[in-house]
C-alpha positions as CSV (number, residue, x, y, z in Angstrom):
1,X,-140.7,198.9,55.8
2,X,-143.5,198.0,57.4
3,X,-145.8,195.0,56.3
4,X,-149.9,195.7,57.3
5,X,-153.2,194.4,56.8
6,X,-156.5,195.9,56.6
7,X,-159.6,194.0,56.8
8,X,-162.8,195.1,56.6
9,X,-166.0,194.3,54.8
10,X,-166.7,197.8,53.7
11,X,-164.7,199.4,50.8
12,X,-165.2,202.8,52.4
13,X,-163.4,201.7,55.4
14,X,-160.6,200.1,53.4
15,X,-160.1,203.2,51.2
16,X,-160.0,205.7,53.9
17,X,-157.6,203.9,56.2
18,X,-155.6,203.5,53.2
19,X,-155.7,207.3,52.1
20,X,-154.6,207.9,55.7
21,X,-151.6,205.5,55.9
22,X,-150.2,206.3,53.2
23,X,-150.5,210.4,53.3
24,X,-148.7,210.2,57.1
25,X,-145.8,207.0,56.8
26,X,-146.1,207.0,52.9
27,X,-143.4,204.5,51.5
28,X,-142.5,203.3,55.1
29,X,-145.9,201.0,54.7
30,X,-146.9,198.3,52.2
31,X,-150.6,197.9,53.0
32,X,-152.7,194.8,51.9
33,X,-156.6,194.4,52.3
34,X,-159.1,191.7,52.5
35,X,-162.7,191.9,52.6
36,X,-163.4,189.2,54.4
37,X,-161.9,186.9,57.5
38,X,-160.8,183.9,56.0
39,X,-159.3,186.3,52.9
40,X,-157.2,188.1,56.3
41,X,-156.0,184.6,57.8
42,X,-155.1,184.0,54.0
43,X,-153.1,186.6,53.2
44,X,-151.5,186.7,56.7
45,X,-150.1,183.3,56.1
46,X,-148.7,184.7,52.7
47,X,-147.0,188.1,54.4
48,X,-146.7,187.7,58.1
49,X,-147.9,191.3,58.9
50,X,-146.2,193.3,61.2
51,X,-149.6,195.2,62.1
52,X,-153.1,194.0,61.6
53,X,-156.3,196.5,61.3
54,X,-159.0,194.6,61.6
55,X,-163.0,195.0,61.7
56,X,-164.8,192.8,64.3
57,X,-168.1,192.1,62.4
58,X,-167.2,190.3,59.0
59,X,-168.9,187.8,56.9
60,X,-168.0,184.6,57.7
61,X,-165.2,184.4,60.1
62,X,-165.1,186.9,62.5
63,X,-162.4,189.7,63.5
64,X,-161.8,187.5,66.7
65,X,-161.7,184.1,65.4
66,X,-159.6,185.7,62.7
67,X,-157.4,186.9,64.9
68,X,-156.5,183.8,66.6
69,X,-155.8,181.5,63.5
70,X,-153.3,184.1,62.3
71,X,-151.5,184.5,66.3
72,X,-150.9,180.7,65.4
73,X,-148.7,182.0,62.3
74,X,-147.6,185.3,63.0
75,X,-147.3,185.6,66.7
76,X,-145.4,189.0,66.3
77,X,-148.5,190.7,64.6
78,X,-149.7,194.0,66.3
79,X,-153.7,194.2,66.2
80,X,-156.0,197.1,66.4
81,X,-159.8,196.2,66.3
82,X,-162.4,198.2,64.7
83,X,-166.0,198.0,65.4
84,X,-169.3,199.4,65.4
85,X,-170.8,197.6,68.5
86,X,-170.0,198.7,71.2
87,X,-170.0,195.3,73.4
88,X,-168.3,194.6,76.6
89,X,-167.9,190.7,75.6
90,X,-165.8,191.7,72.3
91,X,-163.7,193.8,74.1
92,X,-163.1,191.7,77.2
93,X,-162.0,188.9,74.3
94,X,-159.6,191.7,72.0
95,X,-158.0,192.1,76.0
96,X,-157.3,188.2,76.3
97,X,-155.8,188.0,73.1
98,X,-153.6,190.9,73.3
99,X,-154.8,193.4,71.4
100,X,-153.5,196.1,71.3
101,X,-156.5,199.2,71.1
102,X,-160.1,198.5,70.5
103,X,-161.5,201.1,69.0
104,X,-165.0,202.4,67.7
105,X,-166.3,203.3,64.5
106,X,-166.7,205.6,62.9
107,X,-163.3,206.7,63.8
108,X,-161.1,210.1,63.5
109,X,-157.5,210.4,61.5
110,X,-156.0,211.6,64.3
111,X,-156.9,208.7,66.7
112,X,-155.9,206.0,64.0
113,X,-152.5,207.8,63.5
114,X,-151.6,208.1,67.0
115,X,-152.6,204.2,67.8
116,X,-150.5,202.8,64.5
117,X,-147.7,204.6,65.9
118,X,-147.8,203.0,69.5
119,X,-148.3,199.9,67.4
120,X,-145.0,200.5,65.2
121,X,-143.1,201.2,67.8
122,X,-143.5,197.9,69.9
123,X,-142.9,197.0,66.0
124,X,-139.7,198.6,66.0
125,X,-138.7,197.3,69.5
126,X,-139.5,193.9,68.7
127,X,-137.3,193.7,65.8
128,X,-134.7,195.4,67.5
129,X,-135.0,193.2,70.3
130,X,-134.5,190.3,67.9
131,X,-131.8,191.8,66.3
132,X,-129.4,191.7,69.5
133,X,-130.9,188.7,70.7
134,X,-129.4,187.2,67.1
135,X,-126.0,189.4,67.6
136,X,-125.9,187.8,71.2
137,X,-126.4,184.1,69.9
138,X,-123.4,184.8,67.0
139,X,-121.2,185.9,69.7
140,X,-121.9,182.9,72.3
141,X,-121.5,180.9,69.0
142,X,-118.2,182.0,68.3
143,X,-117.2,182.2,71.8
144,X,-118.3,178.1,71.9
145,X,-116.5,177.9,68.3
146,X,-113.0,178.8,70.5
147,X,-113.5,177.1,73.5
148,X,-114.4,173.6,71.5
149,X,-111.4,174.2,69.5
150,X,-109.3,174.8,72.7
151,X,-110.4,172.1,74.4
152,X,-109.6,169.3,71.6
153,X,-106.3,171.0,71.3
154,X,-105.8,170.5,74.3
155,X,-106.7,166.8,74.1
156,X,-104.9,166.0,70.6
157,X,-101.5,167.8,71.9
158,X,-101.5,166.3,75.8
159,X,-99.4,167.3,77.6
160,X,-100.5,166.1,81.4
161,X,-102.9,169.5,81.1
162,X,-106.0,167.6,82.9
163,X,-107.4,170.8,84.8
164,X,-107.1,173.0,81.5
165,X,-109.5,170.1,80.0
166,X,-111.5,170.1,83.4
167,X,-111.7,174.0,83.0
168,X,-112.9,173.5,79.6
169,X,-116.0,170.9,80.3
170,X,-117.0,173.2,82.8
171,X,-117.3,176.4,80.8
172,X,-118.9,174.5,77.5
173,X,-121.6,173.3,80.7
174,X,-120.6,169.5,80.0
175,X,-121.1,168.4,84.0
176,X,-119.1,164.7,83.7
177,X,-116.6,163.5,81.6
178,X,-118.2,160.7,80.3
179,X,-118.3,160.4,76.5
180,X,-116.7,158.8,73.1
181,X,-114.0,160.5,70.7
182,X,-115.0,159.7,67.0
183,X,-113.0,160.6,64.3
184,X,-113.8,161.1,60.9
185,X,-112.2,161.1,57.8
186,X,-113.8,162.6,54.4
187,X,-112.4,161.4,51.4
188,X,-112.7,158.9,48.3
189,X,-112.8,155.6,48.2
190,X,-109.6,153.7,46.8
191,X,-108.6,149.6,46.6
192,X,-106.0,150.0,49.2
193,X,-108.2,151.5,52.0
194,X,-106.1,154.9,51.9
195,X,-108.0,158.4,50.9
196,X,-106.3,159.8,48.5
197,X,-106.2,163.8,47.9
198,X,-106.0,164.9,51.5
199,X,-105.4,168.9,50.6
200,X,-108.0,168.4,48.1
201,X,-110.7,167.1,50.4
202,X,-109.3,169.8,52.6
203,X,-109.6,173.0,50.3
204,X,-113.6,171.7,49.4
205,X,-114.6,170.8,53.4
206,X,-113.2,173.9,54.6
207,X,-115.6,176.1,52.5
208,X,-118.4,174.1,54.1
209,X,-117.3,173.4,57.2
210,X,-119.7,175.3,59.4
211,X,-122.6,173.2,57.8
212,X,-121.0,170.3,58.4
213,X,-120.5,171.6,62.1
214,X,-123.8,172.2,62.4
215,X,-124.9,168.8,60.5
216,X,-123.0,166.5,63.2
217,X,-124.4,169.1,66.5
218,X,-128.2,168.1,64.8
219,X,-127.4,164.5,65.1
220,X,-126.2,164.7,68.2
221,X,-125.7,167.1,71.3
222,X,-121.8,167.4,71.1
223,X,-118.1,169.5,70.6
224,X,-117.3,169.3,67.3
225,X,-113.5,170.4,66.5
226,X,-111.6,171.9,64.0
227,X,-110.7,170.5,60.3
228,X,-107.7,168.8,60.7
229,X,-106.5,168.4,57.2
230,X,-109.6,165.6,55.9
231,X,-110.5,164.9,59.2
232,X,-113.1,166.4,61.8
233,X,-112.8,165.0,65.9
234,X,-116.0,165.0,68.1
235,X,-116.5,164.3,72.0
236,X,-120.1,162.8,72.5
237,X,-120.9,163.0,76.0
238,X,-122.9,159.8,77.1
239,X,-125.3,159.5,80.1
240,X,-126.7,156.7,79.0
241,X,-125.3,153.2,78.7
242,X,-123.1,152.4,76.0
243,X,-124.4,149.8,74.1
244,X,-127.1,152.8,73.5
245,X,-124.8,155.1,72.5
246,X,-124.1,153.4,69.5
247,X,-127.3,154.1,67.9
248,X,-126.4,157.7,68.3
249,X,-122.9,157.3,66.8
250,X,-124.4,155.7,63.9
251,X,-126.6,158.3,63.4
252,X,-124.1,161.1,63.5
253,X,-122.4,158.8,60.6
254,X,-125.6,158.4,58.4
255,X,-126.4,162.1,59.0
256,X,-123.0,163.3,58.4
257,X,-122.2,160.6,55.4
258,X,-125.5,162.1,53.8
259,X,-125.1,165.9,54.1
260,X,-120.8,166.1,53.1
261,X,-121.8,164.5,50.1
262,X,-118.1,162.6,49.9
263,X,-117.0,159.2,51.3
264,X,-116.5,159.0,55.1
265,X,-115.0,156.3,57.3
266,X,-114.8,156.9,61.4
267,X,-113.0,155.2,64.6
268,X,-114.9,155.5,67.5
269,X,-113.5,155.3,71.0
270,X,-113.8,153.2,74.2
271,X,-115.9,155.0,76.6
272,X,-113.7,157.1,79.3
273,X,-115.0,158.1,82.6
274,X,-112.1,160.7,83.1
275,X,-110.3,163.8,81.5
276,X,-107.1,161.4,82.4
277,X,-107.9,158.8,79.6
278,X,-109.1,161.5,77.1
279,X,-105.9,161.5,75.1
280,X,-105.5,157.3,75.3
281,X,-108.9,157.6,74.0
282,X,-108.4,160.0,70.7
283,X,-105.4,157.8,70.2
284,X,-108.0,154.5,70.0
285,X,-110.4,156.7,67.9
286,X,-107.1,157.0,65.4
287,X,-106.6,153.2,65.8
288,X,-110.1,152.4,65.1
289,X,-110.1,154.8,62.2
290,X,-107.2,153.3,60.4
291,X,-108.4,149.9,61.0
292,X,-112.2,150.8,58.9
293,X,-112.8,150.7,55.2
294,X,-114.1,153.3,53.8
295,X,-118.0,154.0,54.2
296,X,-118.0,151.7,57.6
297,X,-117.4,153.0,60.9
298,X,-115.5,150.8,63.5
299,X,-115.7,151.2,68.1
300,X,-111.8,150.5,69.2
301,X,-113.6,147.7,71.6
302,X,-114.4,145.8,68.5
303,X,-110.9,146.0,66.7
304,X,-109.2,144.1,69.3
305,X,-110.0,141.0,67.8
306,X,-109.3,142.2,65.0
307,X,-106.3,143.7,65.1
308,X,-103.3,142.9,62.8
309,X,-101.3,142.1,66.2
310,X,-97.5,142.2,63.8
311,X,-98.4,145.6,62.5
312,X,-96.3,148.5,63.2
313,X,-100.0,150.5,64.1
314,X,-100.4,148.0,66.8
315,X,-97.0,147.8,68.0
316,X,-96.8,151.8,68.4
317,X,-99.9,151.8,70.1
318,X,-99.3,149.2,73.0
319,X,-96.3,151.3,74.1
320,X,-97.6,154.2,73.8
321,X,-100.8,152.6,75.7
322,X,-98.0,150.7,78.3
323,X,-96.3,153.9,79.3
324,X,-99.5,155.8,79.7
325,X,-100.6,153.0,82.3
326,X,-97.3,153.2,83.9
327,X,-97.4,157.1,84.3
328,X,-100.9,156.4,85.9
329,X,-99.6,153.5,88.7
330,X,-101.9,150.8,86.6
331,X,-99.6,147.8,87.2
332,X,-102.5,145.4,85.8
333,X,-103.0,147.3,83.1
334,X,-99.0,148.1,82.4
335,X,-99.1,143.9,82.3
336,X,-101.6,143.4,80.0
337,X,-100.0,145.8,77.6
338,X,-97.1,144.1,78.0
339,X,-98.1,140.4,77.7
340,X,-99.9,141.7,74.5
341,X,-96.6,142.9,73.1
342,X,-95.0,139.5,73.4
343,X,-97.9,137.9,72.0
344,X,-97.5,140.2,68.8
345,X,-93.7,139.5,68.5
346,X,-94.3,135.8,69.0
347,X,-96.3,135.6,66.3
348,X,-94.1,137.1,64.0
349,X,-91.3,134.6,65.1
350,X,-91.7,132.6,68.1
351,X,-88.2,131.4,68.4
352,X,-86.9,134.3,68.4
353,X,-85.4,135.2,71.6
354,X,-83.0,138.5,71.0
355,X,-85.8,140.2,69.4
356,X,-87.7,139.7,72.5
357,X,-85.1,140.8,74.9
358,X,-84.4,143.3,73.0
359,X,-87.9,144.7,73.1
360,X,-87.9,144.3,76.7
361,X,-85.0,145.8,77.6
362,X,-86.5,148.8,75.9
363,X,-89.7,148.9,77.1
364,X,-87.8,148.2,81.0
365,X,-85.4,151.1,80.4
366,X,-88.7,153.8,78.6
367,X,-90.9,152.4,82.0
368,X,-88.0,153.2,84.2
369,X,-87.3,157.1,82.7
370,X,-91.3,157.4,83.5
371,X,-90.9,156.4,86.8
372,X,-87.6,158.9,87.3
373,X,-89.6,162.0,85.6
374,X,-90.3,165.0,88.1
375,X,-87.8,163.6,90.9
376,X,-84.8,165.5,91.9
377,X,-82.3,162.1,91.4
378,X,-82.3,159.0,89.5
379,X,-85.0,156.6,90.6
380,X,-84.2,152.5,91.5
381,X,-81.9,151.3,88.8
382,X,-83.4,149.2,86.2
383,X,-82.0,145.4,87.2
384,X,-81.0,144.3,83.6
385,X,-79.4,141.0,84.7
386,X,-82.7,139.0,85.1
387,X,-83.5,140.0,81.3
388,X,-80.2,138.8,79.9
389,X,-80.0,135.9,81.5
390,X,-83.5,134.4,81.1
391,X,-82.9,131.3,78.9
392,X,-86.8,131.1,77.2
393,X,-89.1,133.5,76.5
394,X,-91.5,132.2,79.4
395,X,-88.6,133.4,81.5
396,X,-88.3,136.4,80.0
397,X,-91.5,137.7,79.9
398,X,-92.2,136.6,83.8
399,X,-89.2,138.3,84.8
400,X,-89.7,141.3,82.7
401,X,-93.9,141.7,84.2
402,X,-92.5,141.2,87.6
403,X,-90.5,144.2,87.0
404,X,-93.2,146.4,85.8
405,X,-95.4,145.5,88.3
406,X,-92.9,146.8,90.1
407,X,-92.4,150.0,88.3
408,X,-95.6,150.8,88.2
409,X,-96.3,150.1,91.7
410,X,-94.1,153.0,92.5
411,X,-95.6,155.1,90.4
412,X,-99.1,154.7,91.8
413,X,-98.1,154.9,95.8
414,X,-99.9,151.8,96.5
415,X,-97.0,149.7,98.2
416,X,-97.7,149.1,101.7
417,X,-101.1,150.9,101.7
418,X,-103.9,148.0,102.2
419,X,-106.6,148.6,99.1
420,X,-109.2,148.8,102.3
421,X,-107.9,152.0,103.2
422,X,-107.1,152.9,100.2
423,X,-111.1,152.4,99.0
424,X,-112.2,153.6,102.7
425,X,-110.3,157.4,102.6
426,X,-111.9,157.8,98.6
427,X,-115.5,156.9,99.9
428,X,-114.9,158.9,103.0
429,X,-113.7,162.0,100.8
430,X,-116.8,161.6,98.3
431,X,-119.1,161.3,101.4
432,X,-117.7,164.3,102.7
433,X,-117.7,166.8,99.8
434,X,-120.3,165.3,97.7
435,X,-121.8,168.6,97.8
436,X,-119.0,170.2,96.4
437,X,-116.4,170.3,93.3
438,X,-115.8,167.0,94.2
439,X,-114.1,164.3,91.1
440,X,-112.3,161.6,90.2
441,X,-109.4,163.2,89.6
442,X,-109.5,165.4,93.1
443,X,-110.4,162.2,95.1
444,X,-107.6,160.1,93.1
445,X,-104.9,163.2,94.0
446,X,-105.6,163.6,97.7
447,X,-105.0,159.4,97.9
448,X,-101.9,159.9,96.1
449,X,-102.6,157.9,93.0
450,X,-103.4,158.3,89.3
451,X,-107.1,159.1,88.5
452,X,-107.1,155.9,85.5
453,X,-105.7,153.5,88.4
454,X,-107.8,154.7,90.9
455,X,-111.0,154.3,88.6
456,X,-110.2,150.6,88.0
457,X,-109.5,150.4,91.5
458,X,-112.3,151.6,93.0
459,X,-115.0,150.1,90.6
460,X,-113.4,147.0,91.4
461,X,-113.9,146.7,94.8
462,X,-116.7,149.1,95.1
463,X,-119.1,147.3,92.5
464,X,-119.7,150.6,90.7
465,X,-117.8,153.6,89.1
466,X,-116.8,156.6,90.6
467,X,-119.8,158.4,89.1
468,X,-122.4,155.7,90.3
469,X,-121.6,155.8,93.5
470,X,-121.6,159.6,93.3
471,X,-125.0,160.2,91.7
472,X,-126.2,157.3,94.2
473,X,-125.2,159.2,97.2
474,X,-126.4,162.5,95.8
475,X,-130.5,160.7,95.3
476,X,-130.2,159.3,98.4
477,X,-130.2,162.8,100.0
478,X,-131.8,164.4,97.6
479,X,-134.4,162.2,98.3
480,X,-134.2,162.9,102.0
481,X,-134.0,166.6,101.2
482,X,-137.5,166.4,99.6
483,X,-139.2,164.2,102.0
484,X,-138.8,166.7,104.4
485,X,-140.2,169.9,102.1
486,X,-138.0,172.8,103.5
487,X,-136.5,173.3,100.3
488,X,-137.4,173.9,96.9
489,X,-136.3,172.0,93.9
490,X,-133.4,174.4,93.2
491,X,-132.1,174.7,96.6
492,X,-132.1,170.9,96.6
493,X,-130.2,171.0,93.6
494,X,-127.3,173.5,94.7
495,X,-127.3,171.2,98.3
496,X,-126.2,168.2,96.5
497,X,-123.6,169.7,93.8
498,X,-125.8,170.0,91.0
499,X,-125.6,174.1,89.5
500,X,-128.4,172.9,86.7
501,X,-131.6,172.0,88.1
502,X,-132.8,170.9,85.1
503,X,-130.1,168.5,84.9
504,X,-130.3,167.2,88.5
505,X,-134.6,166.8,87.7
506,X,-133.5,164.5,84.5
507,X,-130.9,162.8,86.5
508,X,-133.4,162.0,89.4
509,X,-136.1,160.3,87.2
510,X,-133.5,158.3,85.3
511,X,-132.4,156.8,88.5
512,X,-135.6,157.1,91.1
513,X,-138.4,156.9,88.4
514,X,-140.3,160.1,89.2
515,X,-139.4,163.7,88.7
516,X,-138.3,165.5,92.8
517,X,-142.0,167.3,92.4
518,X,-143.8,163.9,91.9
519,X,-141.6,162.4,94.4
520,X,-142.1,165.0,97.3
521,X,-146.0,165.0,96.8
């Protein structure tokens, strides 16, 4: 079916195209008239014509200025002029505004037929042209749909699978790791902070879970995955700083809270800077989550304080926290853990001592199995003597640090390496292949230690983060690059490791304050 409009000031006109449209495409056409231009812009707005016969000289509004109020609402219209002036300045206009025939009256059936035709048939191409542009978009969707749902799979279930995660950021076009894992959880609200009826809540989000997918993407460019029984996981990628990322999360929330139309609580992550801490950092999403009323939404920075240090949430989460840091060669970190874990038994009972030893006997024995996994024999022997006999838990909780320190040292390859050189080789790789697939995780594997350590590492004697001092080296030439004009914004791009030049043109006026065409002028 074909939609068009006729407009002319003269019923004669108006009847005898009629007569003619309908004797050659019959039913195919649903014609409308108007006598008048402002009565054609009307009813254009009411029926979006797919083809538009209109006379030039009309009382009131023209056929030209008629024409260009309705482009404004029905940019796919066809046109066809009709005229009895035969005027070089109306025609040169009809041209600009992408008529398609201008013809004279009075005209011939013959002439009219054969012009609507080449008009429906760009008709017909548009639409079909639209039509596989929309079968195109449903199939990148889906594709997206899998890869987002792979990718927090892959997060959720870790299993030391960093370049499956890399692979994934890379083909979902997400150029750094940086971002926050939020975790939400739909359900109602009940005195004891639980939600109850979690198959429930399942069974009604599930029938509306693509518009609550597509609720959380409007708040918020992100990877939104799969219902997980009442809950929904997203990765926000951050460029910004954080403090101003919060105004986005609580947006998501508001947005989110507003269209599901049920009670919603979320945990929201620390920021991570690596694909090595995204698991650590679902896990503080989950921690953060559990620790939020309903209808609130809590960052796992903030719950420290807060935290319930005897519960059995906390507990499980420092080891689980402590042997990730030991796996990564963090010795500092490893400590902290542990110190925390004393604090949090002291508290429960300060005096007593077994309980204590016994928790760090475990913790000793779980560190040393980590620092044995993927070697062909048994690792250094865990020296067990120094535990029993400490006589007070100051003893026992210097001796038992002292021994992760140790542990984890091992793990991270750092003993008898100066940090200097350490620092010196990872800035001399980044200077070297800044232009290339270079990462934290590549640069922390050719020094031989784990990408978490080497991140605290390296902004700690550095000044700034891996990706600062990245992004800084990449301006600086870039900026060099343009200065000197041979070549053009996209080649300056691909020479500094940027694929998207309209990410590396965002990137450079965030940092240098103009975009690389004001800059080289």
């Amino acid at each position: 079916m074909y939609k068009i409009l006729l407009s002319d000031d003269e019923q004669i006109v108006l009847d005898s195209l009629s007569f003619i449209i309908q004797q050659h495409y019959g039913d195919e056409c649903q014609v409308t008239v108007a006598r008048t231009g402002r009565e054609a812009i009307t009813q254009a707005e009411l029926i979006h014509p797919d083809l538009a016969i209109m006379d030039i000289n009309m009382p009131g509004i023209n056929g030209i200025d008629a024409i260009k109020t309705i482009r404004e609402t029905s940019p796919g219209t066809q046109f066809i002029l009709l005229t009895a002036l035969d005027k070089f300045d109306y025609a040169k206009q009809a041209v600009s505004l992408g008529v398609l025939e201008y013809l004279m009256k009075p005209f011939n059936k013959k002439r009219i037929v054969e012009t609507m035709d080449t008009a429906l048939a760009l008709v017909d191409a548009r639409r079909q042209k639209r039509l596989s542009e929309l079968a195109m978009r449903e199939k990148l969707e889906n594709v997206r749909s899998i890869l987002e749902t792979g990718f927090f799979y892959s997060v959720i279930f870790a299993d030391e699978q960093e370049e499956e995660i890399r692979r994934y950021l890379e083909l979902l076009d997400l150029p750094s790791p940086n971002g926050l894992f939020l975790t939400l959880e739909f359900g109602e609200r009940h005195p004891d902070g639980l939600m109850p009826n979690r198959i429930g809540q399942h069974m009604r989000l599930n029938r509306d879970f693509n518009s609550l997918r597509e609720s959380i993407k409007l708040a918020a460019p992100c990877l939104v995955g799969p219902l997980l029984l009442n809950r929904i996981v997203v990765f926000l990628p951050v460029e910004a700083d954080f403090p101003g990322s919060r105004d986005t999360v609580e947006q998501i929330f508001q947005r989110v809270a507003r269209d599901s139309g049920v009670d919603l609580r979320m945990g929201i992550s620390s920021l991570v800077e690596s694909t090595a801490q995204f698991h650590d950092a679902y896990r503080e999403s989950l921690l953060a989550l559990q620790q939020t009323p309903t209808g609130e939404l809590r960052f796992f920075p903030d719950l420290l304080p807060l935290l319930n240090t005897g519960s059995k949430g906390y507990l499980d989460w420092l080891e689980t926290s402590f042997l990730q840091a030991i796996r990564q060669g963090d010795s500092e970190l490893a400590s902290q853990y542990l110190n925390q874990v004393f604090t949090s038994l002291e508290t429960v009972d300060p005096a007593d001592l077994p309980v204590l030893r016994g928790k760090a006997l475990e913790w000793l024995i779980l560190a040393a199995r980590q620092n044995d996994s993927g070697k062909d024999g048994p690792g250094n022997p865990v020296d067990l003597d120094l535990v029993l006999q400490a006589a007070s838990i100051q003893e026992l909780r210097q001796v038992t640090q002292d021994k992760i320190r140790d542990l984890a040292i091992q793990m991270s390859g750092v003993r008898g390496r100066p940090v200097s050189d350490i620092i010196a080789a990872a800035k001399k790789l980044i200077d070297e292949n800044y232009a290339g697939n270079v990462s934290l995780e590549s640069v922390a594997e050719s020094i031989a230690l784990s990408p978490h350590y080497f991140s605290r590492l390296f902004s700690s004697q550095v000044g700034k983060t891996f990706i600062d001092y990245l992004t800084d080296l990449r301006m600086a030439k870039a900026c060099q690059l343009l200065r000197e004009g041979r070549l053009s914004i996209k080649e300056v791009s691909s020479a500094i490791g940027y694929t998207d030049p309209n990410y590396f043109s965002r990137i450079f006026k965030k940092i240098i304050g103009q975009t690389p065409t004001e800059y080289r002028v």
